[in-house]
C-alpha positions, 0 to 999 in steps of 0.5 A: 500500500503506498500509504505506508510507502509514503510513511516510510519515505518520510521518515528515511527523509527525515532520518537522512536529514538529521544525518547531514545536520551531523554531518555539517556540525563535525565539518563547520563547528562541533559545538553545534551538537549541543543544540536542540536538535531542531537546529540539527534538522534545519542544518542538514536542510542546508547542507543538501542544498548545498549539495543539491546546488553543487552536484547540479552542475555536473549531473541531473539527480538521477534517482540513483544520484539520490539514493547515494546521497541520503543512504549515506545520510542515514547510515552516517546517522546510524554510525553516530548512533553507535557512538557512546560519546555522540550518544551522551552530547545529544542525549540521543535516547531522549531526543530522537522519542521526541523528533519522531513525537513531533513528526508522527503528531503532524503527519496528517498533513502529509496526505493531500490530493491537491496541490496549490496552483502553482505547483503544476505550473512552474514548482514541479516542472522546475524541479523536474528540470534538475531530476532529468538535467543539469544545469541548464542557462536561460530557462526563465525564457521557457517560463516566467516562474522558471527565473527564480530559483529557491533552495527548496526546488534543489531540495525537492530534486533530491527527493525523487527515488524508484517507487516514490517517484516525486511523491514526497516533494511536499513533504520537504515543507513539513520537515521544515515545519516539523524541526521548527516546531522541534526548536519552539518547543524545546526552547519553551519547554526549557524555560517552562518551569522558570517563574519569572518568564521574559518576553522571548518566552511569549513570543515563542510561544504565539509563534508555535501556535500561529505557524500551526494554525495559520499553516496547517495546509502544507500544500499551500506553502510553496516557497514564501510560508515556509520561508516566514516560518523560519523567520519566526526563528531568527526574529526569537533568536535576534531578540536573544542574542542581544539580550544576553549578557555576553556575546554568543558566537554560536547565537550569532552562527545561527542566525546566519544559517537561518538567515542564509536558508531564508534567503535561498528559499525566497529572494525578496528575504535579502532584505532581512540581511539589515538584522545585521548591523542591528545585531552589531550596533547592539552588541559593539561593546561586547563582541570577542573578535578574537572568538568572533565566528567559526571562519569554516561557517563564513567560507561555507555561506560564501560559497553556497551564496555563490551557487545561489547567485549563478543559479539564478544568473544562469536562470535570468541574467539576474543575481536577484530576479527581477530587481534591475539593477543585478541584471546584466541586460545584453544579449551580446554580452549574456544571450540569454539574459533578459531584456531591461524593459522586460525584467521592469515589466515582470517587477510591475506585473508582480507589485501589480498582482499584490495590489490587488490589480489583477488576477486571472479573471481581473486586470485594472485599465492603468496599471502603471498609474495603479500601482503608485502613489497609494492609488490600488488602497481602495481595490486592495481593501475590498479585493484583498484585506476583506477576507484574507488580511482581515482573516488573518488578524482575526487569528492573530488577535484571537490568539492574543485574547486567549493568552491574556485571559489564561496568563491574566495577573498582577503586574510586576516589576521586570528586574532589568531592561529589556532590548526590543525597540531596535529589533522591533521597529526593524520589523516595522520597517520590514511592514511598511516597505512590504505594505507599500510595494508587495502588500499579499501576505504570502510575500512576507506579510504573515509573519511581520504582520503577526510580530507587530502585535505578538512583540508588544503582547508578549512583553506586556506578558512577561510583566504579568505575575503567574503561578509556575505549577499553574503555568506548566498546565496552561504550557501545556494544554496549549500545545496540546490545543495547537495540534489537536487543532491542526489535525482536524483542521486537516482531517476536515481538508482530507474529508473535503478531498475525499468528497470531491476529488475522491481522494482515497488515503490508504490506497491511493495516498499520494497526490493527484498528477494529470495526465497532460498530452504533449508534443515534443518540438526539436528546438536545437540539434539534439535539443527537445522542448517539450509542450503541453496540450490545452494544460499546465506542464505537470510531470511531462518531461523536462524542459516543458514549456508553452513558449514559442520561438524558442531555439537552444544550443549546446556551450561546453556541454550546456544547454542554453535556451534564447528567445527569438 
């Protein structure tokens, strides 16, 4: 039955992963084996996109390229396991009941029928594209979506093996929710019994149980929820490091790594780099540069920055599509790179989008005059705020009440001062460029959205004086609530699935792909397009494209498509 195929893939997956994270702590800094092994699961995700980035260049991921990979992962994993003293530094006994209580309490939503709209138009034909090719220059003339890449299509390509197919790609978004899940509990677990709670406490706390409410679809997720899943993280990990009284090297190594991660998925986070000399101006007084930062983390990020960078020049012409001023916009010097007025056009299109100015079945007279000077307001507030922004912040404060009305008590006096404005206004800031030029919640809105009111909530939290026994209860009882909630929010999903596409769990778990007939177009000698008949690209064989006049060649063994 594929239902226990699926269950078995995932967990290989996630056992792999943890393996890498290992892996990648003995190759950077050994240190990080103390951490809460969430962060293990996170630092593996990077290293396999490192890989998967890397070994592209040389090689499609074949399944056999895949099953090389994550056997070794798994069985540098079991290796570890057998280690008295790798044992005794995880506490592996502990840890790895908790990783599979955590994985097994969220698996329900690895059972889906359908996908979001994109996944059969760009997501799975991009990473099909690296399954069956290396790689390739100029495939944003294929299709639009093709001119961004994200770490998790590199992920994703590595996850297609014999009988599993490409089956367990929307597992990597679980995965990742599932270890974040893993750092929020541990970390609020840890600080359970404390009396005197402080603020960073809280807004853990509101972000485990936002994230798993708001985000309990997984196949919603895309690039862009996943990405402010793992933001929530490095906003916790900020407000820590500059709160702490010394300086941490491994704090800020952490924040790098998430930072590097949340970059790769989506190019619009590089604007979360100015947590950067926020972190510095905060604590310029206290850094060791004699014991500033592991020089093996630095040298890594460098290079994975570099694969990242040609994955998208090779794709566009531009370092970050489709912002102009990375791109190199000459067909003399870079044949398959874009055109200046097309890179402008595709910016506008997309502020356009999320202003609420078009869509398939809508699209405003003057965009160009839409789009500026707060004239899409209007049309954004009854297109767009009603109901998905005001959904939203429903949630959020329905969230808030709750958690005032269970941590309700007499203030008290904090014993020192705490450092958020900085951070804070930060976020602020982050909210005001987003509001005024990609207002959609999925470009980033979700989390900076509910920070803004979960950071002011829970410092005001944290002056609150509570029992710890009581406490402890209340902790609890709400994590409890927040998965109980998420699996029925996904067993009424699984039930609609079941209704109307006839979705069959047990026997038939895996998603739906159509069937999509093809023609198969000669492009370049030796060179096939493929295209699809009267429907998106799906799993027709790459590359797969509507586009016309396209023609191809080969430079040094590289495929390179142009646009006539």
């Amino acid at each position: 039955m594929n239902f226990f195929i699926l269950i078995t893939g995932y967990f290989l997956i996630v056992a792999s992963i943890v393996g890498y994270g290992l892996l990648f702590s003995f190759l950077i800094n050994k240190k990080y084996l103390t951490l809460n092994i969430g962060y293990l699961g996170i630092f593996g995700y990077f290293f396999l996109s490192f890989i998967s980035y890397f070994t592209n260049l040389f090689t499609p991921h074949s399944e056999i390229h895949n099953l090389v990979i994550h056997i070794f992962g798994i069985l540098f994993l079991i290796f570890q396991c057998t280690n008295s003293k790798i044992r005794e530094i995880l506490n592996l006994k502990k840890e790895y009941k908790f990783i599979i209580i955590i994985f097994s309490i969220s698996i329900l939503s690895l059972f889906l029928s359908k996908n979001h709209d994109d996944f059969p138009y760009y997501h799975l034909p991009y990473t099909l594209n690296l399954v069956q090719h290396k790689l390739q220059f100029g495939l944003g003339n294929l299709n639009h979506g093709f001119n961004t890449t994200s770490s998790l299509f590199y992920f994703n390509s590595l996850l297609y093996f014999p009988f599993l197919k490409l089956y367990l790609y929307n597992s990597t978004t679980l995965i990742l929710l599932s270890f974040t899940n893993l750092i929020l509990l541990k970390e609020i677990i840890k600080e359970i019994n404390t009396k005197n709670k402080n603020f960073i406490f809280y807004f853990r706390l509101f972000s485990f149980i936002f994230i798993n409410i708001a985000f309990y679809r997984i196949a919603e997720h895309g690039i862009d929820r996943t990405g402010q899943i793992l933001a929530f993280i490095l906003f916790s990990l900020t407000f820590e490091i500059i709160n702490y009284k010394k300086f941490s090297s491994l704090a800020l190594e952490k924040i790098l790594i998430i930072l590097a991660i949340i970059i790769s998925l989506k190019s619009y986070f590089i604007s979360y780099l100015i947590f950067l000399p926020i972190i510095f101006f905060n604590l310029k007084n206290k850094i060791n540069f004699k014991k500033f930062i592991s020089l093996r983390l630095l040298i890594f990020i460098f290079f994975s920055g570099i694969l990242y960078f040609n994955s998208n020049f090779s794709n566009s012409g531009c370092l970050v599509y489709p912002l102009e001023s990375t791109c190199i916009n000459s067909k003399e010097k870079i044949s398959w790179s874009k055109s200046k007025s097309h890179v402008k056009k595709m910016s506008n299109w997309y502020e356009l989008w999320s202003k609420a100015g078009a869509n398939p079945n809508f699209r405003v007279e003057n965009p160009d005059k839409y789009i500026k000077n707060f004239n899409w307001v209007h049309t954004w507030i009854d297109k767009y705020f009603f109901n998905k922004v005001s959904d939203t912040l429903f949630g959020i404060f329905f969230i808030i009440f709750v958690l005032f009305m269970l941590f309700f008590g007499k203030r008290k006096k904090l014993d020192k001062k705490i450092k958020f404005k900085s951070v804070f206004f930060t976020i602020m800031f982050l909210f005001i460029i987003w509001f005024c030029k990609h207002p959609s919640l999925r470009y980033g809105g979700f989390v900076l959205l509910s920070s803004v009111f979960f950071i002011p909530s829970s410092i005001f939290l944290s002056q609150k004086k509570t029992e710890v026994i009581r406490d402890k209860k209340i902790i609890y009882g709400l994590i409890f609530l927040t998965f109980f909630i998420f699996n029925l929010r996904n067993l009424n999903r699984i039930n609609k699935e079941i209704n109307i596409y006839n979705y069959k769990p047990f026997k038939e778990a895996f998603f739906k792909i159509n069937n999509v007939e093809f023609k198969k177009e000669l492009i370049g000698k030796n060179i096939y397009l493929y295209k699809p008949i009267n429907n998106m690209c799906w799993d027709v064989p790459a590359p797969c494209s509507h586009a016309e006049m396209i023609k191809a060649k080969k430079i040094y063994g590289y495929t390179v498509y142009l646009r006539d």
